[in-house]
C-alpha positions in Angstrom: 0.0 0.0 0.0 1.5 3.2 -0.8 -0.4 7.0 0.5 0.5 9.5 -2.0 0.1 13.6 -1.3 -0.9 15.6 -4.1 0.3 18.9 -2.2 -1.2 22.2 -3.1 -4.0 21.1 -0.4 -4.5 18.8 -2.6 -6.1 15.3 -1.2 -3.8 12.0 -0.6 -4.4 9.2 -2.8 -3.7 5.4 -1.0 -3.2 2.3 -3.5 -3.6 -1.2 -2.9 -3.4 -4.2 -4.5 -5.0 -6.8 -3.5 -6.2 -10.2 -4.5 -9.3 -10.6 -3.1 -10.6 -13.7 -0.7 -7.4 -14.8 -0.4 -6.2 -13.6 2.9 -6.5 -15.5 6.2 -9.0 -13.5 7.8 -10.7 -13.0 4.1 -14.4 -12.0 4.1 -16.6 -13.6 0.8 -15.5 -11.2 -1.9 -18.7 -9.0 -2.9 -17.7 -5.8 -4.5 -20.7 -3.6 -3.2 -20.6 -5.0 0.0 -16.4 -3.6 0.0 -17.2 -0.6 -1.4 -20.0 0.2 1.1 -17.1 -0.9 3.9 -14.6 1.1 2.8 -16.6 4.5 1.7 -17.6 7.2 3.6 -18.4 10.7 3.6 -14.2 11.7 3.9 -13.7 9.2 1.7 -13.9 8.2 -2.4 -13.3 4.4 -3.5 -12.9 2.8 -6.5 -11.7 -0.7 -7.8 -10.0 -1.4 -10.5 -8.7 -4.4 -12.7 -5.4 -4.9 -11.4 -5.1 -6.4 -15.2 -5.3 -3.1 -16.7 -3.0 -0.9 -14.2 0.6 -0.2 -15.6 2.2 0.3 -11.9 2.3 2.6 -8.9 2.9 5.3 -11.8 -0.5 5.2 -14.0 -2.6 5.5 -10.6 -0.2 8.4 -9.6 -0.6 10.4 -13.1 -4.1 9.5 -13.1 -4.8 10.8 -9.6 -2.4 13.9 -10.0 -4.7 15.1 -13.1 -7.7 14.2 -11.2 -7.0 16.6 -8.2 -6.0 19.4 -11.1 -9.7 19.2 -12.5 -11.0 19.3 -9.2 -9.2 21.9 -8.5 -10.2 23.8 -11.7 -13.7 23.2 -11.2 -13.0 21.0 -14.5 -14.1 17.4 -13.2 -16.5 15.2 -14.8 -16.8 12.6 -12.4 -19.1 13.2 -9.1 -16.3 11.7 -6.8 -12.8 11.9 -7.2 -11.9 8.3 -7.2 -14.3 7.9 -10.0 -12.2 11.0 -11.7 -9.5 9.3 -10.9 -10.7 6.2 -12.3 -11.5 8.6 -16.0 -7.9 9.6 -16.1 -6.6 6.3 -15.6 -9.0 4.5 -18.0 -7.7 7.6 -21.0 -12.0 8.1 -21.3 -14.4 10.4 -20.9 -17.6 8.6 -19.6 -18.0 6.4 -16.8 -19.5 3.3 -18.4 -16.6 2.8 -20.8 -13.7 3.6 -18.4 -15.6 1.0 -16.6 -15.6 -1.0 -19.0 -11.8 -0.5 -19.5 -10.4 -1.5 -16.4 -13.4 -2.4 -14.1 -13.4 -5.3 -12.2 -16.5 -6.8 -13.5 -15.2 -9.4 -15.6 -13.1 -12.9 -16.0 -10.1 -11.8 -16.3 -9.4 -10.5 -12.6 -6.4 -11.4 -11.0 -6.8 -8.9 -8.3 -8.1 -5.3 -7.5 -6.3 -2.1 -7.4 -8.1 -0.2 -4.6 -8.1 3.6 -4.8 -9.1 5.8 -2.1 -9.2 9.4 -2.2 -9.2 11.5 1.1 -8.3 15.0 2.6 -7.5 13.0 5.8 -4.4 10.9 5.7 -6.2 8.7 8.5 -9.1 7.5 6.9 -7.2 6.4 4.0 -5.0 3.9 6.4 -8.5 2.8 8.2 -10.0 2.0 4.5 -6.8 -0.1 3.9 -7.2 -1.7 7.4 -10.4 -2.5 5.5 -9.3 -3.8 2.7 -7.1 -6.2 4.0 -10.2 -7.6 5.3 -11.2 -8.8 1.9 -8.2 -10.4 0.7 -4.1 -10.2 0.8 -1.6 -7.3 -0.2 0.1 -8.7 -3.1 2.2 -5.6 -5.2 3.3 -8.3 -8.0 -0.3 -7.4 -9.1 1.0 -3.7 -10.8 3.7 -4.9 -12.2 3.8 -5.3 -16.1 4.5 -9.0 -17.5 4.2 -10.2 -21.0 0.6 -11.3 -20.2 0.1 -7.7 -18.9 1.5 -5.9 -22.0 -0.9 -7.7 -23.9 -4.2 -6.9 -21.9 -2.6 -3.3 -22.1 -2.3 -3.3 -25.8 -5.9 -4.3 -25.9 -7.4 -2.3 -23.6 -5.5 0.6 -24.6 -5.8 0.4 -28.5 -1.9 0.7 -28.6 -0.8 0.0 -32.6 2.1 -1.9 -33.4 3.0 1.4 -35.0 3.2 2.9 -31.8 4.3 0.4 -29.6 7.8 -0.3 -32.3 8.1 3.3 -31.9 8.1 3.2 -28.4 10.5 0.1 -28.2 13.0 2.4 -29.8 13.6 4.7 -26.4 12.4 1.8 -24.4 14.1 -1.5 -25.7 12.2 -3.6 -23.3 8.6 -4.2 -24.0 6.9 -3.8 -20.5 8.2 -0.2 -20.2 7.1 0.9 -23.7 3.6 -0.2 -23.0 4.0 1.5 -19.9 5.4 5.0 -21.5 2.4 4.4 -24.3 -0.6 3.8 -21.4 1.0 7.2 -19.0 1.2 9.1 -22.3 -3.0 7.8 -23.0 -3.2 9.3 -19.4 -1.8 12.6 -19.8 -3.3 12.8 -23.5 -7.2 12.8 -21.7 -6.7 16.3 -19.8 -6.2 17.5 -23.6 -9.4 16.6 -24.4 -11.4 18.2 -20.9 
C-alpha cells in the first residue's frame, strides 16, 4: 500500500493491490458489500482491474490530473476516485472507463483499490479494511508479457506505436508503460 500527497492542499491518494478472498482472515468477496465498507463521507473508493494498471505510476498520473480538474472546477466525475478512475482509464464517460479496467469481468487477478481523502487517516482505516477482503500482493501492478498484452488491448496501442516506443524503451513492458501514461496525460487534452 503506498499514500501519496498531491500537495497544493490537494487530497492524498492510497493504492492497494490486493487479491481478493485470499487472505486468512478474508471476508466472501462481494464488491458492493467492499465498497459500502470502505466509503464514507471523507472518503472516495474505486476498484480497478489490477489487469489493466501499468504500476504505482499510471494511478499516480491519473490521480495527480484528477485533483488538477477538481481543483479547476473541471471534473466530470461526481467523486474523485471515480475522476481518478477517468484519467486512468484515458475516457471520458464512466460506463466505458468502466468497461476498460473495471473489475467486473473474467479476467481479474486482483483489485487495485483507490481511495481518495483529505485526511491521511481514513485512507490507512480503508486499507485496514481492505485487508479484510483479501491479501496485499504488489506483483499485481507490475507489467509482465501477459500484462502488456491486456494493455495493448485495452488501450488500442498499434504496433505502430508500440515499435516506436521500443525504440527509447528496448524492453517491451516499459514501452507499454510510456504508451498507457502518455494515453493518461493525453485525456486532460481533451477536458
Amino acid at each position: 500500500m503506498v499514500i501519496f500527497d498531491l500537495g497544493e492542499d490537494g487530497p492524498y491518494v492510497m493504492v492497494a493491490a490486493i487479491r481478493p478472498g485470499s487472505g486468512p482472515r478474508s471476508k466472501p468477496v462481494q464488491l458492493p458489500a467492499f465498497l459500502e465498507a470502505a466509503s464514507s463521507p471523507a472518503v472516495s473508493v474505486q476498484v480497478l482491474n489490477s489487469g489493466a494498471v501499468a504500476g504505482y505510476e499510471h494511478i499516480l498520473t491519473a490521480a495527480f490530473l484528477s485533483a488538477k480538474s477538481w481543483r479547476a472546477g473541471r471534473s466530470i466525475a461526481r467523486t474523485p476516485a471515480t475522476e481518478v478512475l477517468l484519467y486512468a482509464s484515458g475516457r471520458r464517460q464512466i460506463s466505458a472507463a468502466i468497461e476498460a479496467m473495471g473489475v467486473g469481468g473474467e479476467d481479474v487477478a486482483g483489485w487495485v483499490v483507490v481511495a481518495v481523502s483529505r485526511d491521511r487517516g481514513s485512507l490507512e482505516e480503508v486499507y485496514r479494511t481492505v485487508l479484510g477482503y483479501g491479501r496485499e500482493d504488489e506483483s499485481l501492478l507490475e507489467v509482465d508479457d501477459k500484462k502488456c498484452r491486456s494493455l495493448v488491448r485495452r488501450f488500442s496501442i498499434t504496433p505502430n506505436e508500440l515499435s516506436t516506443a521500443e525504440l527509447i524503451s528496448p524492453r517491451r513492458a516499459d514501452a507499454v508503460k510510456a504508451i498507457v501514461l502518455e494515453r493518461v496525460a493525453l485525456s486532460d487534452l481533451y477536458r
